[in-house]
N, C-alpha and C positions, 0 to 999 in steps of 0.2 A: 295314562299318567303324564306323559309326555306328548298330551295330543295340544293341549292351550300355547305351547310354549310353541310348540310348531308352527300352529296357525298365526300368530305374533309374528312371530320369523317371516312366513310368508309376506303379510302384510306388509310387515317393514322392507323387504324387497322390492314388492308391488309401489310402491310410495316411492322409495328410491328411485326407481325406473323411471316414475313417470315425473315426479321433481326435479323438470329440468335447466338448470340456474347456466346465466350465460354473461354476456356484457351488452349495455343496451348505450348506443351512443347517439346524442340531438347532434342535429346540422341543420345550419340557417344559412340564409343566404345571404352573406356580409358587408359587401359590394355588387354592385353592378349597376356601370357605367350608364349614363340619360344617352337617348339617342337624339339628333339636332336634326334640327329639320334644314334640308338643305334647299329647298326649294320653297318660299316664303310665299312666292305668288302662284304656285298650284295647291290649290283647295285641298283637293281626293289625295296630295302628299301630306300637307298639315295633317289632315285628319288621320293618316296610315298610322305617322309618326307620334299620335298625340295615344290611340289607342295602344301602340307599342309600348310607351311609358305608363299609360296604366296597367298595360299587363306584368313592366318590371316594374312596379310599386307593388303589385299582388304578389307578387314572390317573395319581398322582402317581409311578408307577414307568416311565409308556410313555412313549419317546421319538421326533418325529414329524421326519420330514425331509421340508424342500422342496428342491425341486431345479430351476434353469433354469439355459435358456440362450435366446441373440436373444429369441424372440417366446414359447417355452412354457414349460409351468413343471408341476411335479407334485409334490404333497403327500400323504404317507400317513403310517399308523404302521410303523416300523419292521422288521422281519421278520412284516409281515404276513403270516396263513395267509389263503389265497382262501376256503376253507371253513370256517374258524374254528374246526376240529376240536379243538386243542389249546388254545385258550383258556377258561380259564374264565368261570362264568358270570356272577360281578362284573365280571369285565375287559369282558365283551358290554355289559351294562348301562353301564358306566363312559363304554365308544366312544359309543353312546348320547345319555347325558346330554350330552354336550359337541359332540355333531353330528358325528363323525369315524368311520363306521364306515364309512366308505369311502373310496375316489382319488379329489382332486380334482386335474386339469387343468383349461390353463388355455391358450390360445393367443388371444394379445393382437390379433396383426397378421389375422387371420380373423374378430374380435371375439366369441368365443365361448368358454365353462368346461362342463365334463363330470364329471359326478360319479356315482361305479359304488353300485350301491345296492341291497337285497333285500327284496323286500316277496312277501306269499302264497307263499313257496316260491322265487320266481320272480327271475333277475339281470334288473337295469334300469341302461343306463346316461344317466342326466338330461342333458341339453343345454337350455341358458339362452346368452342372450346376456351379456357383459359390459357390465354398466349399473347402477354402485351411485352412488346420490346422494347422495354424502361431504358433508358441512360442515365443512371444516376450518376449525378454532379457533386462536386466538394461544397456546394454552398450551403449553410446551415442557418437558421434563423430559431427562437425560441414563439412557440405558439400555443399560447394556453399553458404555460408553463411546461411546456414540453420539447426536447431539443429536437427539431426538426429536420430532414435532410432533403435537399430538392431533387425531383425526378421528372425527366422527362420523358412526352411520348409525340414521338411522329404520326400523324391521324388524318387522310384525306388532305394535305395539303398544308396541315397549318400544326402547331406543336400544342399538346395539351401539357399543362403542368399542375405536379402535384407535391407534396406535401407530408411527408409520413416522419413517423417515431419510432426506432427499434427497443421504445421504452416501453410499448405494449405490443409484442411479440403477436401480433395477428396480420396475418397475409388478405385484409379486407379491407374496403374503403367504397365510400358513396359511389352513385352513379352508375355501380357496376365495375368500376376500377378494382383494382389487385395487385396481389402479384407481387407483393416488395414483403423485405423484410420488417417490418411494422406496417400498424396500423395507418391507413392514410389519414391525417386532419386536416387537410385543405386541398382545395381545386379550383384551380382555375383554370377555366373554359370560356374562350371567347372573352365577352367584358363585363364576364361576371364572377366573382369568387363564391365560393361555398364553404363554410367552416367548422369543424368543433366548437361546440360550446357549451357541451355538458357530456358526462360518460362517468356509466355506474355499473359497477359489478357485484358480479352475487345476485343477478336479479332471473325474476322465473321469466323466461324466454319461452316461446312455442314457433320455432322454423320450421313451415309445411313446404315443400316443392309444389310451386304452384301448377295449378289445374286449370287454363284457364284459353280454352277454346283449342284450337291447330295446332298440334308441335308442328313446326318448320325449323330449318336450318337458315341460319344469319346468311348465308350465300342467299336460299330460294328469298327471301324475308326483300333483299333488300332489291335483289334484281327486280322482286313483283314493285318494291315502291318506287321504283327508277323510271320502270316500265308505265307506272300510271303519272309519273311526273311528265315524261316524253308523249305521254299522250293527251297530257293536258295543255302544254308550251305548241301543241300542232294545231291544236285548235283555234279557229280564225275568230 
């Protein structure tokens, strides 16, 4: 008698579970600075420099979405190809220059970020722990209509800065960034900004922990790409 109403129940659990609604945030890239060519009468520099700015003219076309929900979060470009068959080769150079040629995850409550990435031929996917030493500043700006607070970060030499709102309570942000009490809507890196410009919630989300060739550790990840820099710079 009470077998229909069961299986109903069931169902409707089964669908709960798997109905799973998150916030999906776009980010462009808003700025970034032409590079000038400093040397007029060498050819092989015009030309470096000319390809450089097509590959920042391709950036300011690609559109990058983060996506969380509870504790993880993932950030890519848009209808990324895995093998980047169909992308040209300013757009490669472009992901590149701005650090984004890859997924970055992110799961808070484990305390750990995974970033998919190709070096020698070979898929790598980096694992770091979540550990950035933000300085956050009194200064505040409005962005997207939302009150912003500036933060920064000391990074190999030079300070990365960011951008976030404690008006949407998420510990996530593009590039891989985190770590504050709101949500980050802006970056800037080097002489390029990246921005919010659209974010919608209530939407069906699917965050998979990526699979995608070697887990390594961000130590081995970066010594091997040091190590193949150092043995590129010795070659005559």
């Amino acid at each position: 008698m009470f077998r229909p109403l069961f299986y109903l129940f069931i169902i409707f659990l089964s669908l709960s579970f798997n109905a799973q609604t998150g916030t999906i945030c776009h980010y462009k890239i808003v700025e970034f600075k032409e590079f000038e060519i400093k040397k007029p009468d060498d050819e092989a520099h015009r030309n470096a420099i000319k390809r450089l700015n097509q590959a920042r003219k391709a950036t300011l076309k690609f559109d990058f979405v983060l996506e969380f929900k509870d504790s993880v979060s993932s950030f890519q470009l848009v209808d990324r190809m895995d093998n980047d068959v169909n992308m040209p080769g300013s757009a490669k150079i472009g992901l590149a220059m701005i650090g984004s040629s890859g997924e970055f995850y992110q799961n808070t409550k484990s305390g750990f970020w995974l970033k998919t990435s190709e070096a020698t031929g070979k898929k790598y996917t980096v694992q770091d722990s979540i550990d950035f030493d933000w300085v956050v500043t009194k200064e505040t700006k409005i962005i997207n209509g939302f009150t912003c607070f500036k933060a920064e970060l000391p990074e190999n030499g030079t300070i990365k800065e960011v951008w976030f709102t404690p008006q949407i309570p998420a510990s996530f942000g593009p590039l891989g960034f985190g770590g504050l009490p709101g949500l980050i809507v802006e970056v800037k890196r080097g002489t390029f900004v990246l921005s919010l410009v659209e974010i919608s919630t209530n939407q069906p989300v699917n965050i998979k922990k990526p699979d995608f060739g070697k887990l390594i550790s961000a130590e081995k990840y970066n010594k091997m790409i040091d190590d193949m820099r150092g043995t590129f710079f010795k070659q005559d």
